[in-house]
Wavefront OBJ file of the C-alpha trace (Angstrom):
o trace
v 0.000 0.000 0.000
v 1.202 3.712 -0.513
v 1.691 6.470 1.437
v -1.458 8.372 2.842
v -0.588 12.115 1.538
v -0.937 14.564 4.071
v -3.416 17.053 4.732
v -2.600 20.592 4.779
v -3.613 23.185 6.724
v -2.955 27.161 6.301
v -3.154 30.006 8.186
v -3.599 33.177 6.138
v -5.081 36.842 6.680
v -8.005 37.155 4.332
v -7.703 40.522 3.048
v -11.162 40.962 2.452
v -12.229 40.414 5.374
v -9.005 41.223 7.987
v -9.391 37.766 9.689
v -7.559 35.111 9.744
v -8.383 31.916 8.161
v -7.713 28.273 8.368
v -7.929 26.863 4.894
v -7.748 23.103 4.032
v -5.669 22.607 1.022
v -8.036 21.735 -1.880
v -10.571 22.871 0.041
v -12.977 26.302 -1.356
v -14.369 27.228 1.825
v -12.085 28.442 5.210
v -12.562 25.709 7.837
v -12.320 29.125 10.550
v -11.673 32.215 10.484
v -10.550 34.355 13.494
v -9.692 37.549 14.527
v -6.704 36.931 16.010
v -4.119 35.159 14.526
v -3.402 32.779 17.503
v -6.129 31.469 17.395
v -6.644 30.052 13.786
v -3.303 28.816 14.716
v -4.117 27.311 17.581
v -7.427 25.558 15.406
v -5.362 24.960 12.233
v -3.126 22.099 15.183
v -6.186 21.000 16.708
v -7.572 19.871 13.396
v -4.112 18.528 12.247
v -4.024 16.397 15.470
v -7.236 15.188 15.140
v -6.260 13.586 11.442
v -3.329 12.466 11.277
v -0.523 13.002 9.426
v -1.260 16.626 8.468
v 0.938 19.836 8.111
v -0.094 23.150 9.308
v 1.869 26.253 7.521
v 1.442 29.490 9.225
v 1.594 32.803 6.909
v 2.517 36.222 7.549
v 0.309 39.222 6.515
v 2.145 39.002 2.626
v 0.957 35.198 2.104
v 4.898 33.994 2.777
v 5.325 30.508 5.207
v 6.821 31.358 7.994
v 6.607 28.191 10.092
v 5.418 24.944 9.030
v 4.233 21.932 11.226
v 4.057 18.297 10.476
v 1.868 15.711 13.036
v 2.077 12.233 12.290
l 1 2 3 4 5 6 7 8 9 10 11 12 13 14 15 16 17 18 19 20 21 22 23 24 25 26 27 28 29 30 31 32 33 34 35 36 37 38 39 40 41 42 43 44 45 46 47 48 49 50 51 52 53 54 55 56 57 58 59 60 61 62 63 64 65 66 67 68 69 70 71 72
């Protein structure tokens, strides 16, 4: 059998709105959004937790990664 792929999770600043979102890769619709950002960070883990193995990548206000996660 092959590798499950990973689900991935991202944190990003919606700019239309000025929350932050938690955005399943693949996914059209936020799975959150928040208006602080530590919190949709802090939801973006509990859902990767929840399924393992999933990433979480945290943006900054430009849309750059600035820390990525991995649970197994």
């Amino acid at each position: 059998m092959g590798e499950i792929e990973p689900a991935v999770y991202h944190v990003v600043l919606d700019t239309g709105t000025g929350e932050w979102a938690v955005r399943k890769e693949g996914d059209s619709r936020n799975s959150g959004a928040y208006a602080r950002k530590e919190s949709a960070v802090r939801a973006a883990i509990y859902l990767a937790k929840k399924r393992p193995p999933c990433q979480v990548r945290i943006h900054g206000q430009d849309g750059t990664v600035l820390r990525e996660h991995t649970y197994e």
